[in-house]
C-alpha positions in Angstrom: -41.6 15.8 11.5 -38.4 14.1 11.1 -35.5 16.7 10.4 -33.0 13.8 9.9 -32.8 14.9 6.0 -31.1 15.2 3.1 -28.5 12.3 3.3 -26.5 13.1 0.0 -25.4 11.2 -2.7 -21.9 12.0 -4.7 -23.5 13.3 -7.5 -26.3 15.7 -5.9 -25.6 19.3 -4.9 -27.1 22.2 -3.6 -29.8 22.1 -6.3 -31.7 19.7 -4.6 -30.9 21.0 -1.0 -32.3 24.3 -2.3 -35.0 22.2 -3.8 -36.3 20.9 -0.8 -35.8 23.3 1.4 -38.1 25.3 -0.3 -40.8 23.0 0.2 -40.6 23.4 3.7 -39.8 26.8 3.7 -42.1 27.7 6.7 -40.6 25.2 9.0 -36.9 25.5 8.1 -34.2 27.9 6.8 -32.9 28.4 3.2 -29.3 28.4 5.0 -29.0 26.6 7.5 -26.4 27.3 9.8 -23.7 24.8 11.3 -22.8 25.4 14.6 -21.7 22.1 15.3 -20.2 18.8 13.6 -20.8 15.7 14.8 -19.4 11.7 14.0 -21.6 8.7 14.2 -20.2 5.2 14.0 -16.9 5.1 14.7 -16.0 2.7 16.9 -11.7 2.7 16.5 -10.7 5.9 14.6 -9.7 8.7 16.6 -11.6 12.3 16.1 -8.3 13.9 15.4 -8.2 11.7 11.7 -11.6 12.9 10.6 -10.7 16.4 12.1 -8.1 17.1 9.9 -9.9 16.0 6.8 -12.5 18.5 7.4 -12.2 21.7 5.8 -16.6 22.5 6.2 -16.3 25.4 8.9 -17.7 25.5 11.9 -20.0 28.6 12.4 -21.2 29.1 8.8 -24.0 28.5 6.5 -24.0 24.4 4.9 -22.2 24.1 2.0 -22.9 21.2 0.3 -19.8 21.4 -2.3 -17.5 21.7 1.1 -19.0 18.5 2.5 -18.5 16.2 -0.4 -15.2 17.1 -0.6 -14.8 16.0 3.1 -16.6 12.7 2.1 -13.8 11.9 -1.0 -11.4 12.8 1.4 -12.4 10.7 4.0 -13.2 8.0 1.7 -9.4 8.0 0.3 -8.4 7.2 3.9 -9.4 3.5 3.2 -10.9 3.2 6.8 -14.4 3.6 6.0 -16.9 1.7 3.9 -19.9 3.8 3.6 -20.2 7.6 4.7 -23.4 9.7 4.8 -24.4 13.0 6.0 -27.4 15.1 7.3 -28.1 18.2 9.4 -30.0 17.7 12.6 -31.4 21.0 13.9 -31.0 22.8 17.6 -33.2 24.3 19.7 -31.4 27.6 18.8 -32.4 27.5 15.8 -28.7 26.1 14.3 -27.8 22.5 12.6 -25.6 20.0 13.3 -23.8 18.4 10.6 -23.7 14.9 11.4 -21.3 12.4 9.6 -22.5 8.7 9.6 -20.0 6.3 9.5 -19.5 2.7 8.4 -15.8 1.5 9.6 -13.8 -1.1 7.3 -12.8 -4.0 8.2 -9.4 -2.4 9.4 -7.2 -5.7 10.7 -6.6 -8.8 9.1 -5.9 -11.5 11.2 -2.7 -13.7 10.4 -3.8 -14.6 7.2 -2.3 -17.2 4.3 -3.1 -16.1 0.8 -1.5 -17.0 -3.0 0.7 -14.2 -4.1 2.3 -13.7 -7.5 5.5 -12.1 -8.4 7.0 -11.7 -11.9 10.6 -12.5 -10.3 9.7 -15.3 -8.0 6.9 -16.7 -9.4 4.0 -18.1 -6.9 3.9 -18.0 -3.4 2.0 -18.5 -0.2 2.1 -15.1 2.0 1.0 -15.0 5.3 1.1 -11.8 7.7 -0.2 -9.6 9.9 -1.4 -6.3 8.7 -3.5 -3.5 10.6 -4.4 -0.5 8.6 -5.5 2.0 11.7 -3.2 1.2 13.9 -4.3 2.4 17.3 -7.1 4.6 15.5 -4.6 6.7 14.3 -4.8 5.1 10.1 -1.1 4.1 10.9 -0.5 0.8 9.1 1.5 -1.9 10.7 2.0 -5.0 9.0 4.3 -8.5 9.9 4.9 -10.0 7.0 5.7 -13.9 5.7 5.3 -16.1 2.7 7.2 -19.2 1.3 7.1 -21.1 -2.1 8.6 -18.9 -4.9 9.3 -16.0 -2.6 10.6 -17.3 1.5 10.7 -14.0 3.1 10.0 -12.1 5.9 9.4 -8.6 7.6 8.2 -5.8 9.3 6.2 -2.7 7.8 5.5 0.9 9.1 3.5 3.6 7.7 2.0 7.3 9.1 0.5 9.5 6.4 0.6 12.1 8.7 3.6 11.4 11.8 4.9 15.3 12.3 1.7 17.3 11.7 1.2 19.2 8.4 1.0 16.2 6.5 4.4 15.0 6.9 4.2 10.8 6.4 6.8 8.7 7.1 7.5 4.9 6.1 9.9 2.1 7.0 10.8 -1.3 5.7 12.6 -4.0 7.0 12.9 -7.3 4.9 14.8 -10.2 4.7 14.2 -12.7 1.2 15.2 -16.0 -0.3 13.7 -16.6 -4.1 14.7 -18.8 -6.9 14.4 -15.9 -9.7 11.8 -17.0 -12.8 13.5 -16.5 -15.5 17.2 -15.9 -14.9 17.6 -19.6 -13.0 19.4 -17.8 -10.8 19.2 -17.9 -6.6 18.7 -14.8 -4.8 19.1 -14.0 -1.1 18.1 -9.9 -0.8 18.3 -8.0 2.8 17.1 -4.4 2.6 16.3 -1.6 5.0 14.4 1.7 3.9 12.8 4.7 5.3 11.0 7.0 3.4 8.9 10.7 4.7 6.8 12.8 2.4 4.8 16.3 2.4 1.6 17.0 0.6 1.3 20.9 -0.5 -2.3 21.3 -1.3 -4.2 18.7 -1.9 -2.8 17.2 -4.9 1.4 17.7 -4.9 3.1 15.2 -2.6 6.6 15.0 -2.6 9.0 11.7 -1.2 12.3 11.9 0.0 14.0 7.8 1.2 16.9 6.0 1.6 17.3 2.5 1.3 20.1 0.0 2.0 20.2 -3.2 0.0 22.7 -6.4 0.3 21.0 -8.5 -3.1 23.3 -11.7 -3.8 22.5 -14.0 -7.2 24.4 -17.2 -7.3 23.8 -20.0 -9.8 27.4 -21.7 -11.2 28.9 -17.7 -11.0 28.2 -14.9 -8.0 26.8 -11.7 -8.5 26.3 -9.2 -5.7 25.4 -5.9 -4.9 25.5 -3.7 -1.6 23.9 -0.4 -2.7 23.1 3.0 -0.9 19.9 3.9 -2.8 18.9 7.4 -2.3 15.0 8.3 -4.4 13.3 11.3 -4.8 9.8 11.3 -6.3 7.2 13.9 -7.1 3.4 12.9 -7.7 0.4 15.1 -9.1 -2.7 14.0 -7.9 -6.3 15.1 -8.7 -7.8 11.6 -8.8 -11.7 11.9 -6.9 -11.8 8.3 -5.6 -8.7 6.6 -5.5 -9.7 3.2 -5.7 -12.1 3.5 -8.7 -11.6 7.3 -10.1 -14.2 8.6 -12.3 -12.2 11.9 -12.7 -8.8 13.5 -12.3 -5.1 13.2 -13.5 -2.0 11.3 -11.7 1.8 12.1 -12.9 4.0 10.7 -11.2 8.3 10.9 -11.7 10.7 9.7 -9.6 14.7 9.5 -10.1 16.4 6.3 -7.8 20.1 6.6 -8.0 21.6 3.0 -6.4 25.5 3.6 -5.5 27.2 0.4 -5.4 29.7 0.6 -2.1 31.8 -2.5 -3.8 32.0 -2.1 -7.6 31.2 1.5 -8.6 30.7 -0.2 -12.4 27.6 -1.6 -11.1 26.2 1.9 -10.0 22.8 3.4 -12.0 20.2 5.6 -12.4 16.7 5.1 -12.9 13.9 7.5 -13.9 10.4 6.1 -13.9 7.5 8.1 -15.1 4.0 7.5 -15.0 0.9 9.2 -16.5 -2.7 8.5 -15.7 -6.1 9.9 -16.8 -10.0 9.1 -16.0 -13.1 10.6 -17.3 -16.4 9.2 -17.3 -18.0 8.7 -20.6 -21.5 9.2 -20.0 -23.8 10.2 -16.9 -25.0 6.6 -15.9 -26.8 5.1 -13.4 -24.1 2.5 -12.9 -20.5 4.5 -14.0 -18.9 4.0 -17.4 -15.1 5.6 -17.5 -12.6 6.1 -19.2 -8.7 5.0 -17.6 -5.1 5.8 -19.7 -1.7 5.1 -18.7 1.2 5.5 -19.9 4.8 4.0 -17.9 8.0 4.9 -18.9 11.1 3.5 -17.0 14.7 4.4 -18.1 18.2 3.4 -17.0 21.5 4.8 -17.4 24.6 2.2 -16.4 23.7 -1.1 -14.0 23.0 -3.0 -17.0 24.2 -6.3 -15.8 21.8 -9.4 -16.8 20.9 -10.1 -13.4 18.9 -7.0 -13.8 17.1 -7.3 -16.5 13.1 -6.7 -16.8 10.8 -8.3 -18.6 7.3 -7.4 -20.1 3.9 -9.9 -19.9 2.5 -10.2 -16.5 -0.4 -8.6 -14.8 1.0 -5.0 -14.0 2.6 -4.4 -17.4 1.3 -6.4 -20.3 -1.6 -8.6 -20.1 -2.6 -11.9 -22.3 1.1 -13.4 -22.1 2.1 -16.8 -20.4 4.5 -15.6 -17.2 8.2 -15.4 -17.9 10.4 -18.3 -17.0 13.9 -19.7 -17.4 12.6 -21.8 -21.0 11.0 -18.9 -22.4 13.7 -16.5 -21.5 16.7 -18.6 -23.2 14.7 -19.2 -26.4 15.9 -16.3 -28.3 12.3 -15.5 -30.4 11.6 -14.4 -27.0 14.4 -11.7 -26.6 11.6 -8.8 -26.9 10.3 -9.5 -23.9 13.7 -8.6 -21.9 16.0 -5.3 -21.5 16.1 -2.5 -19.2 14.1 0.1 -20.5 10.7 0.1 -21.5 7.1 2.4 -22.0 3.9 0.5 -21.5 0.3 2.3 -22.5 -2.8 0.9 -21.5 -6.4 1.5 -22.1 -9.1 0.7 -19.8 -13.0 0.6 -19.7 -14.3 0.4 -16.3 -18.0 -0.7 -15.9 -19.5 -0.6 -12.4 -21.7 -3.6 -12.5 -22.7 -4.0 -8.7 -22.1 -0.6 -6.6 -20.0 -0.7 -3.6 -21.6 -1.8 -0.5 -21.4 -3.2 2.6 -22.7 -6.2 4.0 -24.4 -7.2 7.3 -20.8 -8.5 8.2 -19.2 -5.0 7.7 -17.9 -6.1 4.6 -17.4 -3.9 1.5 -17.6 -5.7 -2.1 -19.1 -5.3 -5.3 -18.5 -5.9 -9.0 -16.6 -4.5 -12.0 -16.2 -5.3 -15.5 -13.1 -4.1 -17.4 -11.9 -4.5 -21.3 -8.6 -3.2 -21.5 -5.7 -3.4 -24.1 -1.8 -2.8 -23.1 1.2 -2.2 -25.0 4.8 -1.4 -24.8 8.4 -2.5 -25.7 11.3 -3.6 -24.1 15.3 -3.0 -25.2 18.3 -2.9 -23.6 18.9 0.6 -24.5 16.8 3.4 -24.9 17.8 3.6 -29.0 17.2 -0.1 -29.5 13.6 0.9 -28.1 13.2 3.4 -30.5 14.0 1.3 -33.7 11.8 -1.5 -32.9 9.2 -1.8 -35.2 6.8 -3.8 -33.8 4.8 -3.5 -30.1 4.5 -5.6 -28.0 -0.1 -5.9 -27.0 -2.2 -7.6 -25.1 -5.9 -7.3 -25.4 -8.8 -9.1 -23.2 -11.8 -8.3 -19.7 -11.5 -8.6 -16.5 -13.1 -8.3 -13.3 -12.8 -6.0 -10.0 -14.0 -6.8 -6.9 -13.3 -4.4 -4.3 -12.1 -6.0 -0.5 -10.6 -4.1 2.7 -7.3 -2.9 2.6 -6.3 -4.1 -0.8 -8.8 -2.0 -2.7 -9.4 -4.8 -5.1 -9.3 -8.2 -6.2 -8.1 -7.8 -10.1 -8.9 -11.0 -12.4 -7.9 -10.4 -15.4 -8.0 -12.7 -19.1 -6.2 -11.9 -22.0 -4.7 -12.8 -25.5 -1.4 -11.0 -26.6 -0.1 -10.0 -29.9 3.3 -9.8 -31.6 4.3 -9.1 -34.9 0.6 -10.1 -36.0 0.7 -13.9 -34.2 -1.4 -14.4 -31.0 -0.6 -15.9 -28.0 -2.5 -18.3 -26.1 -5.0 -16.9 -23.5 -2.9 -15.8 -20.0 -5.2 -15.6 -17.1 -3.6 -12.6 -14.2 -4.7 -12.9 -10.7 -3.3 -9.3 -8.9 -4.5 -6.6 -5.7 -5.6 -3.8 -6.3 -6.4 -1.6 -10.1 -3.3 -1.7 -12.7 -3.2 2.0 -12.4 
């Protein structure tokens, strides 16, 4: 008899462990007992990554609950594909508990790709980007692109650099943009580091500095050297990242830019976020339920070179993108300001489960009917007196890639003061929230 059993499935628990065991009661235990855990597959991670995702103890009875909570885990590293699990028993009379792994693709070889920005409009990228550096799920990333956006730099990242799941992050970028819809030129050099600490499994806390020289020229000058210290603080009890089918994420963080030049042109900024997911109805293929709501407030910096604007693919979907001609034309003005909230609504429809292909690759296929809304002002009481929303209403399309989570396609018609716009088709990585 094979013993290689029980491979589990997210959404089966001890019931059917206890199920079957019975069955073959005379041949093995109701308990069994772990005396050893084992990795199969990996060919570039290194043991000490999985180690300290695993919380199933050594020397104790399988728990089943424990060890898919080690799979979410592990699967919210991003470096695996597919992960399994069985118990292979010992001569002693104990199990192993074996962990089958199927490694993502986890490097991207220099790569040129369209990219979209709501300030610089389209561009080519091209880069460099490995997401386990070393085996050690550092990511390192050199980074290019021209077009709409000429830039270029260097990224860092370890979730987990100082032990006790301490991460630290650096930045270094240099960029050269023709702005969208201020007709302005920007040149932007900026330097940032940023270290955070989990406490449990679902408070993180962020603590950066960044150091930013942003020039806009057209027929006047505008610059800004800022010291931008940020503070953040994020809730997290999401089950799968990419796609959750359950959980809450909060997220607040204050950024407080001090201008070394001009004091005038010092802020603040408070940006909020709100998220929640619950699946509807227990499907074969997952129906669920994703809310959001953004708010983002300013105090002082309110110069025009600043200003925001609302219609793209990570705010409101189903408007044309902003530009220079649509920004002037005053009709338009409540699409601009400095403050906003944006809500959105999501149905997420699994249509093609994740999996991986004989080339290693993940993919599959989503379906997605959303609707978005939200205003704009200058000020926070302008907001507030605005009688009409700002919506967007439409599908769209997931398909889930290596490192970027997703591929989002989204089409969609807005709506202002009861008149439509014309269809916007959005093109974006990874889920709107």
């Amino acid at each position: 008899m094979n013993f290689n059993y029980f491979i589990k499935r997210p959404f089966k628990g001890l019931f059917l462990f206890f199920l079957f065991s019975n069955c073959f009661s005379s041949e093995l235990p109701s308990k069994p007992f772990i005396s050893k855990i084992n990795y199969l597959g990996i060919k570039k991670t290194q043991d000490f990554v999985i180690d300290r995702e695993i919380r199933h103890p050594k020397n104790s009875y399988l728990d089943s609950m424990f060890v898919e909570e080690d799979k979410t885990r592990l699967h919210n590293l991003g470096l695996f594909s597919d992960i399994s699990w069985s118990i292979v028993p010992l001569e002693d009379g104990t199990f192993i508990l074996q962990y089958i792994f199927i490694e993502t693709i986890q490097e991207i070889p220099i790569t040129i790709l369209p990219f979209y920005n709501v300030e610089t409009g389209w561009s080519i990228r091209g880069g460099w980007l490995i997401n386990n550096y070393l085996g050690k799920n550092q990511t390192l990333g050199l980074i290019g692109s021209f077009g709409g956006l000429n830039t270029y730099g260097i990224k860092f990242y370890d979730p987990w650099i100082f032990g006790n799941h301490i991460s630290l992050g650096f930045n270094l970028t240099k960029a050269f943009y023709n702005h969208t819809f201020l007709n302005k030129n920007v040149l932007s050099n900026s330097v940032s580091i940023l270290m955070g600490k989990w406490f449990g499994d679902r408070i993180k806390t962020n603590a950066g500095i960044k150091i930013e020289n942003k020039q806009f020229s057209s027929d006047d000058k505008t610059s800004f050297f800022s010291f931008i210290p940020e503070v953040s603080i994020v809730y997290d009890s999401r089950d799968l990242y990419w796609n959750p089918s359950s959980g809450l994420n909060f997220y607040n963080s204050m950024i407080f830019s001090i201008d070394y030049r001009n004091n005038s042109y010092s802020n603040l900024i408070w940006k909020q976020s709100y998220s929640f997911y619950q699946e509807l109805m227990d499907l074969k293929k997952k129906l669920i339920l994703s809310l959001n709501l953004t708010l983002y407030r300013k105090w002082e910096g309110k110069e025009e070179v600043r200003k925001l604007s609302l219609g793209d693919a990570y705010s409101i979907r189903g408007w044309s993108l902003p530009d220079y001609k649509i920004y002037s034309e005053s009709r338009n003005s409540f699409r601009f300001g400095h403050e906003y909230f944006i809500g959105s609504i999501e149905l997420r429809k699994v249509i093609i489960d994740k999996f991986v292909t004989n080339y290693g690759i993940e993919t599959g296929l989503m379906l997605v009917g959303f609707f978005d809304f939200g205003k704009i002002a200058d000020n926070w009481s302008d907001l507030k007196n605005q009688k009409t929303i700002i919506a967007g209403s439409g599908f769209g399309f997931r398909i889930p890639i290596p490192l970027f989570d997703a591929i989002r396609i989204d089409l969609g018609w807005g709506l202002h003061g009861g008149i439509n716009s014309k269809p916007s088709l959005h093109f974006a990585l990874m889920q709107k929230f």
